[in-house]
C-alpha positions in Angstrom: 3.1 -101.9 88.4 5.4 -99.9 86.5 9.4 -100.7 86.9 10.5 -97.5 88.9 8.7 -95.0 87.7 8.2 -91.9 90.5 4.4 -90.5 90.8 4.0 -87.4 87.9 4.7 -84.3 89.7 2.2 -81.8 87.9 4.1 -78.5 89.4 7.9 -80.1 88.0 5.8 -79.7 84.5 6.9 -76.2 83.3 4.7 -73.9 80.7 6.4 -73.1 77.5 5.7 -69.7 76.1 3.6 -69.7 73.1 1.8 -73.1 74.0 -1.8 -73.9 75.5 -3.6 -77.0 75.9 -7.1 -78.1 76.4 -8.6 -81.0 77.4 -12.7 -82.6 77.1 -14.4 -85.6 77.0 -16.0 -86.9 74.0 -17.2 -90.6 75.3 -15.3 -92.0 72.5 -15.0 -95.0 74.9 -15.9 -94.7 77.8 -18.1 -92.0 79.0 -16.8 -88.8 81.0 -12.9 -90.4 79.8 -10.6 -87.0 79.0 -9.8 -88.7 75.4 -9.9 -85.7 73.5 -6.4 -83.3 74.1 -5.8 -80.0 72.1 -3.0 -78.1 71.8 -3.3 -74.5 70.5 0.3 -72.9 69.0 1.5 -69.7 68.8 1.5 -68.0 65.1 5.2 -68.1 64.0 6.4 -71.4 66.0 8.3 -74.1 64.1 7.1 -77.4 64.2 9.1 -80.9 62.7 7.3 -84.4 63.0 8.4 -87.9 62.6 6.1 -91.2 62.0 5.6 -94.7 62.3 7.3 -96.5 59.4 3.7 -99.3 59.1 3.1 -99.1 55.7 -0.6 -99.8 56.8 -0.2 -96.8 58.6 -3.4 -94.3 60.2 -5.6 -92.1 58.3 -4.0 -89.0 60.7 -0.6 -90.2 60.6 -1.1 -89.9 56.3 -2.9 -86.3 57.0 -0.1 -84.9 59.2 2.7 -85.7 56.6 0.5 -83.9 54.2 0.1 -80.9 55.7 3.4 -80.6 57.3 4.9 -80.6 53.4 2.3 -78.1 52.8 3.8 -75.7 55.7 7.2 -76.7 54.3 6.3 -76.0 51.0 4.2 -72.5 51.5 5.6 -71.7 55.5 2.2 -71.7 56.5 3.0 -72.3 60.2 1.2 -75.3 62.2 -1.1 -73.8 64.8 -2.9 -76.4 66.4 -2.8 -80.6 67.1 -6.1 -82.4 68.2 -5.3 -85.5 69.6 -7.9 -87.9 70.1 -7.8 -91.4 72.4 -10.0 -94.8 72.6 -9.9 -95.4 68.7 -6.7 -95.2 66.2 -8.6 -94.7 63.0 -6.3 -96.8 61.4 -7.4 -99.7 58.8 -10.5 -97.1 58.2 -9.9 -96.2 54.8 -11.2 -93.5 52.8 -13.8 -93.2 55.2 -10.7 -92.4 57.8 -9.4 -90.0 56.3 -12.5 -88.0 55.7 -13.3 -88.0 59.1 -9.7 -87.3 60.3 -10.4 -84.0 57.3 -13.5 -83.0 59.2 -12.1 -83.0 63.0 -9.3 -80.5 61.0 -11.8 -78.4 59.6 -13.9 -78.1 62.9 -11.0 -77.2 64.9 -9.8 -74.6 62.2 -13.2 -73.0 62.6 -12.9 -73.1 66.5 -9.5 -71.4 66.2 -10.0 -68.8 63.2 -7.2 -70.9 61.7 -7.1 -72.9 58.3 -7.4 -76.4 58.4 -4.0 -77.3 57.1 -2.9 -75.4 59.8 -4.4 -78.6 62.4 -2.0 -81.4 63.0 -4.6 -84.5 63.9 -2.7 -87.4 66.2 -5.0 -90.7 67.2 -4.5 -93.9 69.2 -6.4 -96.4 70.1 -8.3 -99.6 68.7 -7.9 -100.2 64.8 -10.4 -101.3 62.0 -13.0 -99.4 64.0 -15.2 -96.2 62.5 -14.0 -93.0 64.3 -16.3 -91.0 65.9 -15.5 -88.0 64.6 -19.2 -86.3 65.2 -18.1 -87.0 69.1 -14.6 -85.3 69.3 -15.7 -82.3 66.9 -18.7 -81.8 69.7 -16.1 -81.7 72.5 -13.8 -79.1 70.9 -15.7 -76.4 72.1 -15.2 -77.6 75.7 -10.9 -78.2 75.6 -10.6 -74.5 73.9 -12.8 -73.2 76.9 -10.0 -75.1 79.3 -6.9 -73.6 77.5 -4.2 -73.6 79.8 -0.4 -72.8 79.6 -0.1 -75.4 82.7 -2.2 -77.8 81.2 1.0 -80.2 80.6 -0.1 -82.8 82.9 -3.6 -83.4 82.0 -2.7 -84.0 78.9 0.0 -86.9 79.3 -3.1 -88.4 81.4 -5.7 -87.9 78.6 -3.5 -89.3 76.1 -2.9 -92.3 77.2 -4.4 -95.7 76.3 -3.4 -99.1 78.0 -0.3 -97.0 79.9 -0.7 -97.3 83.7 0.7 -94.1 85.0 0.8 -90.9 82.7 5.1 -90.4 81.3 5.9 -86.4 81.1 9.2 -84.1 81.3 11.0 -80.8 81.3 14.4 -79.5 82.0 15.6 -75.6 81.3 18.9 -74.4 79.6 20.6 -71.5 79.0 21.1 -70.5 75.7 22.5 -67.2 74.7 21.8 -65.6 78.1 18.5 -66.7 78.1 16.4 -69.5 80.2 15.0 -71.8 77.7 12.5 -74.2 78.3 12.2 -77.9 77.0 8.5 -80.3 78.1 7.3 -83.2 76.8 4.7 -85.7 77.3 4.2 -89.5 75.3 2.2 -92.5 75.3 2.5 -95.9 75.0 2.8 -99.1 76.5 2.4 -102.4 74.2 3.0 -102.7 70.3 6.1 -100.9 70.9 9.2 -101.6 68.4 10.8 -98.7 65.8 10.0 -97.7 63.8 8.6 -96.1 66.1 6.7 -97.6 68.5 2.8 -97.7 69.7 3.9 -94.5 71.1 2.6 -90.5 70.6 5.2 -87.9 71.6 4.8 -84.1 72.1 8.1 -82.2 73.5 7.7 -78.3 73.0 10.8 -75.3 73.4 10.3 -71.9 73.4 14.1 -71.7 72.1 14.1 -70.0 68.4 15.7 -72.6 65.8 15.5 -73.0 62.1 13.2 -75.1 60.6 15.9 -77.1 59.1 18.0 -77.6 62.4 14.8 -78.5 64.1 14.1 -81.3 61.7 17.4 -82.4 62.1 17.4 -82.3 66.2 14.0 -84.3 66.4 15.5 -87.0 64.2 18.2 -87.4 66.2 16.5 -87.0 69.3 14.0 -89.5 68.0 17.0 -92.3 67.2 18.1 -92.3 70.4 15.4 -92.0 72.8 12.0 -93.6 70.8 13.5 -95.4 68.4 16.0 -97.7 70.5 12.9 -99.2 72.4 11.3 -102.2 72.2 8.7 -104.1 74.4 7.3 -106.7 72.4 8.6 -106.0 68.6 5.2 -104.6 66.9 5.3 -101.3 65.1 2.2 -99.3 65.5 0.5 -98.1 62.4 0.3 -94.7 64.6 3.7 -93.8 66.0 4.0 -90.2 65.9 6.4 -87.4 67.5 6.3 -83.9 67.4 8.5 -81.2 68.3 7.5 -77.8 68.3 10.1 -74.5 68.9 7.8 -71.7 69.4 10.7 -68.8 69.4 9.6 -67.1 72.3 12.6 -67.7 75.2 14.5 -64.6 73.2 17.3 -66.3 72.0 18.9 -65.4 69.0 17.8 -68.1 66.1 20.1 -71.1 66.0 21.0 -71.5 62.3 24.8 -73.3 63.1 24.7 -77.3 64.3 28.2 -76.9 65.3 27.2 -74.3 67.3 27.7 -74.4 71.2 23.7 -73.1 71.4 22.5 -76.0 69.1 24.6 -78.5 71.0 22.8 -77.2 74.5 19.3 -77.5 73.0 19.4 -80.9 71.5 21.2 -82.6 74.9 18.3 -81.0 76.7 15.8 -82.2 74.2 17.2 -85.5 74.2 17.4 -86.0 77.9 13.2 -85.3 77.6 13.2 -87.7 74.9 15.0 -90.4 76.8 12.9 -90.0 80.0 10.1 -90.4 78.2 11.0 -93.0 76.0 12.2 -94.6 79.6 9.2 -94.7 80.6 6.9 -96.4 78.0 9.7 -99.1 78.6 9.1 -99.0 82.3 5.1 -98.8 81.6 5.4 -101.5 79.5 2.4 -103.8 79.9 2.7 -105.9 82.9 7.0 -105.4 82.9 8.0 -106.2 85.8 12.0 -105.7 85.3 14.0 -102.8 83.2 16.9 -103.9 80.6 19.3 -101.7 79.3 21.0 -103.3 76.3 24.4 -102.0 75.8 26.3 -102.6 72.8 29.8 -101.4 71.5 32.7 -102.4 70.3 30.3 -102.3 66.5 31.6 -101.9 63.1 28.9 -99.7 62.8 25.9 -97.7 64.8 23.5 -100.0 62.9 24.6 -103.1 63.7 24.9 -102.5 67.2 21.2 -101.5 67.4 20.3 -104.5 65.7 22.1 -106.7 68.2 20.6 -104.6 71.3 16.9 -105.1 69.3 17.4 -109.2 69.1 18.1 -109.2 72.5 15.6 -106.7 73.7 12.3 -107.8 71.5 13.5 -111.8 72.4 10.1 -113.8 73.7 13.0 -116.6 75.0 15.1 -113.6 76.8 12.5 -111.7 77.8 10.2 -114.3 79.7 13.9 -115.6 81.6 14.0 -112.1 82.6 10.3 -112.3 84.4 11.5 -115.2 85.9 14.5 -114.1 87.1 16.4 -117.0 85.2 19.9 -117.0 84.7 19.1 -118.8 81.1 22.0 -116.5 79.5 22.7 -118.5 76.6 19.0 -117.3 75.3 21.7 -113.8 74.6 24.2 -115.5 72.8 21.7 -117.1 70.4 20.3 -113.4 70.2 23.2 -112.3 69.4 23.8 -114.8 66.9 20.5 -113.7 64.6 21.0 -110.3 64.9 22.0 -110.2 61.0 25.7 -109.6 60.9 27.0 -112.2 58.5 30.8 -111.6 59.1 30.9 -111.8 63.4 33.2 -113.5 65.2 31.4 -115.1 68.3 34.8 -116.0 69.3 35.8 -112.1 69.9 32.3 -111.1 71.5 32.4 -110.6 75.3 28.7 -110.8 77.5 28.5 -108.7 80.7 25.3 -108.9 83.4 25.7 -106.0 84.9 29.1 -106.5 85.8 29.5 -109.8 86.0 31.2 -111.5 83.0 29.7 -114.3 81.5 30.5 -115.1 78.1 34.0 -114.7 76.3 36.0 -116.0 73.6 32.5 -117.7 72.3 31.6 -119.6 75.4 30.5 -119.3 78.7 33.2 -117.7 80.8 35.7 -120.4 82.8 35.0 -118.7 86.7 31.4 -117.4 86.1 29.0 -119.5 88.4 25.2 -119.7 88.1 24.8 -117.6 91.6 26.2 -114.3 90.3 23.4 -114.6 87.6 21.1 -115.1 89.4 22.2 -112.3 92.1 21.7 -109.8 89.4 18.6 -111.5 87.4 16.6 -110.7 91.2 17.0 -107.1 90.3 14.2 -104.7 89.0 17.1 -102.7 86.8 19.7 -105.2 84.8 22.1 -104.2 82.1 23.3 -106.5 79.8 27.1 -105.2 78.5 27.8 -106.6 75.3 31.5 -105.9 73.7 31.8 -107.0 70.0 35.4 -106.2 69.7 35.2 -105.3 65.7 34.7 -101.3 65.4 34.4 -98.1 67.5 30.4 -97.6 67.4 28.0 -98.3 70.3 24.2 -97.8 70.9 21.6 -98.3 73.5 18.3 -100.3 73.6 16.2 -100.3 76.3 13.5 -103.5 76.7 11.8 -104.7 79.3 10.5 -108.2 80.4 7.2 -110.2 79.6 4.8 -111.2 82.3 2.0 -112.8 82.6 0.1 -109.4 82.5 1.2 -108.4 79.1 -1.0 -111.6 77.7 -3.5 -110.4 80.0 -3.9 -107.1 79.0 -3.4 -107.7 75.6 -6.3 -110.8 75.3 -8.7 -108.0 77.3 -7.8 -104.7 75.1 -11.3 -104.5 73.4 -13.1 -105.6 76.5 
């Protein structure tokens, strides 16, 4: 089962104005599955996107970039996503994109919108034909079930190999008005940045700029999505989305320095970071939660890259599952992380907060039993200090367990 992760609450889930969603089954793999999820957007919202970086990457992931530069380009404003489960339509070609083109143009004509205006999203098996005929058939049955309250359907009809469905939201005040920040995201295996095997929708009714919204899901991205890893693939459909619809009443934030911007991004972030959380904790068969924490960097980069050796490492993570106190599988880690120029000798390793490594060995009066005290947990932190700069950055992992073969070896089946 998942590592701590409470039951979705569907009433916690709040509406944001200016958003419905709608959910039907098109059979895509299994029959009467909810696989088929769209979301309907208020004329005038702002919408920002980032993707995987797989240069082999999906036919929709390809089509969204497209026409979110054509709303950049012309402000033609996004008005719909279709998102679509069971198959990825990735590996697929021409033929992919065509049919990712059609589900577009269906749902353009079942909205009276355009079909640039139609963001498409897939997950699911790859080098397989998608059934486009059998999602464009069940449009007509999620419009009919358009719902501002829909949130929680959704982060169940989205999902893939995930166990339990991952959603969020959390208010703020900005400018004397409540503002409203939810989210919902997939993903449980082939997760690694950039991104991961993840989709992720967070939606504000707070009024932003286009630019400053860009700018917020990037950063939100890099530190909630992107500083994840379960077993080090990137997907070839990682996709997040975040959409500012305008309608809390706030004045526009146009200022990042401002006091309103600040507020909106720590509340997008903290949805981000639950969520993100959570495909860690969801994360095939994981049966313990590691938070990587690194400082003490020369830079922001090389501390992620010390937090992803440690965090996508078959050798640390399979100790983990076994509740091993094999810690010197984190200095080698450490050690191949790519910075030329470290001194081991300066680097201090923390379990929690036990210390077990300093001055490049294993430290004098640790013994085996505090280890192993903290490796029984369900939640560990490794502390790492590198003692050669002033940047830090977290990376949370998780273990591997037998399950993750399991589930993995039985995907298709």
């Amino acid at each position: 089962m998942p590592v701590n992760i409470a039951p979705l609450d569907p009433a916690a889930l709040l509406p944001v104005a200016g958003v419905e969603i709608g959910i039907a089954s098109a059979g895509i793999k299994k029959v009467g599955r909810k696989d088929t999820t769209l979301f309907r957007i208020a004329p005038g919202s702002r919408v920002a996107g980032v993707f995987t970086l797989n240069r082999f990457c999906a036919a929709p992931v390809r089509l969204c970039q497209e026409y979110l530069q054509q709303y950049l380009s012309t402000g033609q404003s996004i008005r719909a996503l279709v998102i679509n489960t069971g198959n990825a339509n990735a590996g697929t070609g021409v033929d992919g994109m065509q049919r990712a083109q059609a589900i577009c143009a269906a749902t353009a004509e079942q909205l009276g919108i355009e079909a640039n205006q139609v963001l498409p999203f897939s997950t699911g098996v790859i080098l397989e034909p998608l059934p486009a005929d059998k999602i464009i058939a069940a449009l007509p049955a999620a419009k009919a079930d358009f719902s501002a309250s829909n949130w929680a359907q959704a982060a169940s009809s989205i999902m893939t190999t995930d166990i339990v469905p991952k959603a969020s939201s959390t208010q703020v005040q900005i400018g004397g008005k409540t503002v409203t920040i939810t989210g919902i995201a997939k993903g449980s295996g082939m997760i690694h940045p950039n991104m991961a095997t993840m989709l992720g929708y967070v939606a504000t009714d707070a009024a932003i700029s286009q630019p400053l919204l860009q700018q917020m899901l990037k950063y939100a991205a890099d530190h909630s999505f992107n500083s994840i890893t379960v077993d080090g693939d990137t997907s070839t459909n990682d996709s997040f989305i975040l959409i500012a619809t305008g309608q809390a009443g706030n004045d526009e934030i146009v200022d990042a320095s401002s006091a309103d911007y600040a507020a909106l991004q720590a509340a997008v972030l903290q949805v981000s970071q639950f969520l993100a959380q959570a495909i860690v904790r969801d994360g095939e068969g994981a049966t313990k939660f590691i938070t990587i924490n690194v400082e003490g960097g020369a830079s922001y980069e090389e501390c992620k890259a010390v937090g992803y050796a440690i965090g996508r490492s078959p050798l640390v993570k399979t100790a983990f599952f076994a509740s091993d106190p094999n810690l010197g599988r984190i200095l080698a880690a450490i050690g191949y992380a790519g910075i030329n120029d470290l001194n081991v000798d300066n680097i201090e390793v923390r379990l929690d907060d036990v210390l077990v490594a300093i001055n490049g060995g294993r430290n004098p009066e640790y013994r085996e039993e505090q280890g192993q005290a903290v490796m029984n947990k369900a939640e560990i932190a490794i502390n790492i200090k590198l003692n050669r700069g002033e940047h830090q950055a977290t990376v949370w992992s998780c273990d591997f367990s037998y399950d993750y073969v399991k589930i993995n070896a039985e995907y298709r089946s």
